[in-house]
N, C-alpha and C positions, 0 to 999 in steps of 0.2 A: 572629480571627473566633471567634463565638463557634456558630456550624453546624457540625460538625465533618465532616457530610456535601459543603455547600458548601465548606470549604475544598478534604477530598480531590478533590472535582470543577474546582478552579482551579488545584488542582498536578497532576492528571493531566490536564489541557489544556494546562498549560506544558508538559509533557512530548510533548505530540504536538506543537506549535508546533517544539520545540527539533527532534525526530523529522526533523518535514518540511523545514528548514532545511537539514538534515543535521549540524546542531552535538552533536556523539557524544560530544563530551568535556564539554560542559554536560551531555549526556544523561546520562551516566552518573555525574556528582557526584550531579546531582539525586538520578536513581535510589536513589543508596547512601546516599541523607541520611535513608532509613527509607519510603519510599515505600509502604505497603500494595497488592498487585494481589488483591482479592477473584476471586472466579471470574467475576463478570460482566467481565472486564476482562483475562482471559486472554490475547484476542487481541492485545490493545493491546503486554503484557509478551512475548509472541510476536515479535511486530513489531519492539522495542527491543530485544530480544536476537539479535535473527535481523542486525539494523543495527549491534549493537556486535560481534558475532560476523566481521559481513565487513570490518569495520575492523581487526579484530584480525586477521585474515590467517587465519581459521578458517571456511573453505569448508564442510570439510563439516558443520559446525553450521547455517551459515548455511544451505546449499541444506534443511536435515531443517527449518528454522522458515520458511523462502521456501514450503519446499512446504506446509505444512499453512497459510501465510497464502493460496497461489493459492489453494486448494478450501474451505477449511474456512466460508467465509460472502462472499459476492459481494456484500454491503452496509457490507460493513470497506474499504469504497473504498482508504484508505492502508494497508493492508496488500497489496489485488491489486495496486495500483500499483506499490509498491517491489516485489513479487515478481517483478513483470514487468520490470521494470529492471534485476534482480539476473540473473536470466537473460540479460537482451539485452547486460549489460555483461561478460558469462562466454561468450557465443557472440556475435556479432552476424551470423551467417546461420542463427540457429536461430530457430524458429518456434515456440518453448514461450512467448516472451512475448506472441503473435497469439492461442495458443488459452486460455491465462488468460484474457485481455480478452474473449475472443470471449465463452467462458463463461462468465464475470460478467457479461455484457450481457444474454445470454441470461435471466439471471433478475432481474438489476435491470439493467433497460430503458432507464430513467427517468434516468440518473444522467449528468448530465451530464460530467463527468470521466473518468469510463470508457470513456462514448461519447469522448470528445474523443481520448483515447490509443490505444483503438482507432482510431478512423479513420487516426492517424496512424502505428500499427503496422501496418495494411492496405497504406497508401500506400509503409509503407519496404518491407515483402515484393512491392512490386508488384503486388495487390489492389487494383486500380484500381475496378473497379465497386462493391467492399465497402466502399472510400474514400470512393468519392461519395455512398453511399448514408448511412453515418454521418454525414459532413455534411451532408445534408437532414435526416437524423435529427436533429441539431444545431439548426440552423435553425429547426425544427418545436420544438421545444426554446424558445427566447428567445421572452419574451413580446414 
């Protein structure tokens, strides 16, 4: 290619594809094959290190880059996500993956993902009414 914008933008797409899969070991060849993270894209290398960290048996790395993906921007949808899954898979009676989502919803509203994981983190804390109302929220959602 001869964009060298567009290509960095189709290998740091691969790289979230590989991310959400959870293929950690494609993750991180990729990564080390020279990968550029400018500062607009901080969160992204955030995310990929916070994900090779908890493969790597490195907790407490992992929870210092979980935590700044739950707070640090509610529109990095794959980063609140895994954040919240990285807690529920390290407690599963704790209630830090409900207030993530809660608070991501809170400022992006709109996102259907969110709401979807939400509702279904309400429903496993037994937040029944918080449940039903995400999925109308949902609902109201599809065109």
């Amino acid at each position: 290619m001869s964009d060298k914008a567009l290509y960095d933008d189709v290998r740091h797409f691969e790289l979230r594809m590989l991310a959400s899969r959870k293929e950690l070991r494609a993750l991180a060849t990729q990564i080390n094959k020279g990968i550029e993270f400018p500062t607009t894209r901080l969160l992204e290398k955030t995310l990929y290190t916070a994900l090779l960290n908890e493969a790597n048996g490195d907790t407490l790395n992992a929870h210092k880059n979980f935590e700044v993906l739950s707070r640090y921007n509610p529109y990095f949808e794959e980063g609140i996500l895994a954040a919240a899954d990285f807690y529920r898979s390290r407690d599963a009676e704790s209630i830090k993956p409900y207030t993530i989502l809660s608070e991501a919803i809170q400022v992006n509203s709109n996102s259907y993902r969110l709401l979807r994981a939400y509702a279904q983190e309400a429903a496993r804390q037994g937040f029944d009414e918080y449940a039903l109302s995400a999925q109308q929220r949902l609902q109201a959602l599809i065109p």
